[in-house]
N, C-alpha and C positions, 0 to 999 in steps of 0.2 A: 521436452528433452527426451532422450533415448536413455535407459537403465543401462549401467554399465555390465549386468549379466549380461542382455541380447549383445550388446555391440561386443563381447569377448566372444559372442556365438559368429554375429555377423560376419567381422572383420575378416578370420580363417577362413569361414564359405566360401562368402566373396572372394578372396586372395586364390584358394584353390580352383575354382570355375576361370578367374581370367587368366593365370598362369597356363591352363591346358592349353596345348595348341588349339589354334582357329582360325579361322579368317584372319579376322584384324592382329592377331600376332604374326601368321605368317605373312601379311602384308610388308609389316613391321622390318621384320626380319629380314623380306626383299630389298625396303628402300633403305634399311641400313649397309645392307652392300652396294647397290647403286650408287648412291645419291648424298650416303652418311646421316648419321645421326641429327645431326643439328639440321639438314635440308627434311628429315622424314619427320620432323616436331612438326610441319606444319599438316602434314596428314594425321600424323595421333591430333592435334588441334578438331580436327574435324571428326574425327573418330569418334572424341570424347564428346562434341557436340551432339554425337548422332545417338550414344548411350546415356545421354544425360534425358535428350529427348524420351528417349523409350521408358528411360525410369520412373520420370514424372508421369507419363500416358500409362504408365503403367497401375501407376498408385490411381488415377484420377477414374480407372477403368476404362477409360477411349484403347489401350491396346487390345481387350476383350474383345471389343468392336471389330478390330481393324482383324484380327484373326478369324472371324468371320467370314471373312471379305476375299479370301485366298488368292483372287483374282488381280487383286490390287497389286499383289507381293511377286505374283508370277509376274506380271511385268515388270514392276521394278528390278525382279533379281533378273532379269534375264536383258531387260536393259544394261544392267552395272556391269551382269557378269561375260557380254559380251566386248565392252568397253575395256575389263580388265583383261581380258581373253585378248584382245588385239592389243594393247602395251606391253603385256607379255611377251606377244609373237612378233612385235617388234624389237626387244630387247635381245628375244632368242634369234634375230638377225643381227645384232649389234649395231642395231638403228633406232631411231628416235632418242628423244629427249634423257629416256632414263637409262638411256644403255652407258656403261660405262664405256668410256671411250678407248679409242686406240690409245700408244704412246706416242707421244709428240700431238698428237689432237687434243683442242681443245676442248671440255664437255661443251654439253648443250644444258642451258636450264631451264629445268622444269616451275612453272609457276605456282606459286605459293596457293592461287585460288586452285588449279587443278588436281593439287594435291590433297587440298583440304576436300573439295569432292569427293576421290576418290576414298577418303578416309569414311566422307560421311555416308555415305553410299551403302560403302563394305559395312559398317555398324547398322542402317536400319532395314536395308533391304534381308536383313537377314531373318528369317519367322522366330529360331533358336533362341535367338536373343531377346525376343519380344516375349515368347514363351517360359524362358528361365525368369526375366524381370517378374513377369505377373506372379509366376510362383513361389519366389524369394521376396521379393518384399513387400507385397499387404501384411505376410505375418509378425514384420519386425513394426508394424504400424499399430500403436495404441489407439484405443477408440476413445480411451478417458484421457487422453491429450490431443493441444492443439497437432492438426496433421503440418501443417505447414513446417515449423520448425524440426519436426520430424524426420520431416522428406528434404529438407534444408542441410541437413547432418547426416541422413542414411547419402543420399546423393551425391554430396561432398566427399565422403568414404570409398564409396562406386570409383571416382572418379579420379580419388588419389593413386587409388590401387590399379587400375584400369593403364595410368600415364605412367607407375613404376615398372610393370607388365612389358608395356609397351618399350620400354627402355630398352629392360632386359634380352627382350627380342632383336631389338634394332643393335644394339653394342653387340648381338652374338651375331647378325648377318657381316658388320665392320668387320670383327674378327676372322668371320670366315673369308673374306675378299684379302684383309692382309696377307692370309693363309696361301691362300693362291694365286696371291701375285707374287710371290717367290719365284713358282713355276713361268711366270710372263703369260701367261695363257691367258689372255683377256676373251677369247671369246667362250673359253670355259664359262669363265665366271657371268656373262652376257647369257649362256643358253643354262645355267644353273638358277640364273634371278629370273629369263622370262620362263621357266620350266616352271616355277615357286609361282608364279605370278599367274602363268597360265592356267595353273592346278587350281588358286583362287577363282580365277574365273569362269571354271567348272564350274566348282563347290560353290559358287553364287548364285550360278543359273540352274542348277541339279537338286541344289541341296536340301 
């Protein structure tokens, strides 16, 4: 078990690192104007598979490893952050899957597996967050307790917090599309979501 001191330390750290804008929030926040809330759960889904990943590899010291390796990560981000770069630049035409649609069109939808991708992508391609995990929680790890149920409950917490975050982001992109669909400007709102999306896919392949 974790002492309820660290975990009143934990909890706030935690909450204040995944709240900050980043990647995976401002992903968030795109596919909750696109796509809505309840279609982007399946990308936070992935999201959280991909910091759940990091957190364990974190503890077990294989992310040590893999930062090593930098080689590894430039490809992957510049794979992802390419991928994200052109749904963006798609969107910022008001074309493809996730652009929101004209009025009287019907959308197009996006798959549940593509989405979950590109959640997971956006979470481990990223070094920051491999980097933060290693820093942040060996320390909250006892050495005079089992690790297991440790990392069972530090993880759990990660991940609660991590899909509230993510809410917060995604219901504030909703808002901002109701916002501007007053105005009827749909393709504002199309070159506002791939501009957010496109920016990620910089910041994925740069970062």
């Amino acid at each position: 078990m974790v002492s309820s001191s660290l975990l009143a330390l934990f909890v706030p750290t935690f909450f204040f690192v995944s709240a900050t804008p980043g990647m995976c929030m401002t992903l968030a926040m795109t596919l909750g104007m696109t796509i809505g809330v309840r279609r982007a759960l399946w990308m936070m889904l992935g999201e959280l598979l991909g910091v759940g990943l990091i957190s364990v590899l974190a503890v077990v010291g294989v992310a040590a490893v893999m930062l090593n390796y930098p080689t590894v990560f430039t490809v992957f981000k510049w794979v992802g952050g390419v991928y994200l770069f052109y749904l963006g630049f798609q969107m910022w035409l008001s074309k493809g899957k996730m652009a929101i649609p004209q009025e009287g069109l019907q959308p197009k939808e996006t798959g549940a597996r593509e989405l979950m991708v590109q959640g997971f992508v956006t979470a481990v391609a990223n070094p920051k967050g491999w980097a933060f995990c290693i820093s942040l929680l060996p320390p909250f790890i006892s050495a005079d307790l089992p690790v297991i149920p440790q990392l069972i409950i530090l993880v759990s917490i990660i991940l609660i917090i991590e899909f509230i975050c993510l809410n917060i982001y995604a219901a504030g992109g909703r808002t901002l599309r109701h916002f501007l669909q007053k105005s009827g400007n749909v393709r504002v709102m199309n070159r506002i979501a791939g501009s957010l999306m496109m920016g990620v896919g910089i910041w994925l392949a740069f970062g």
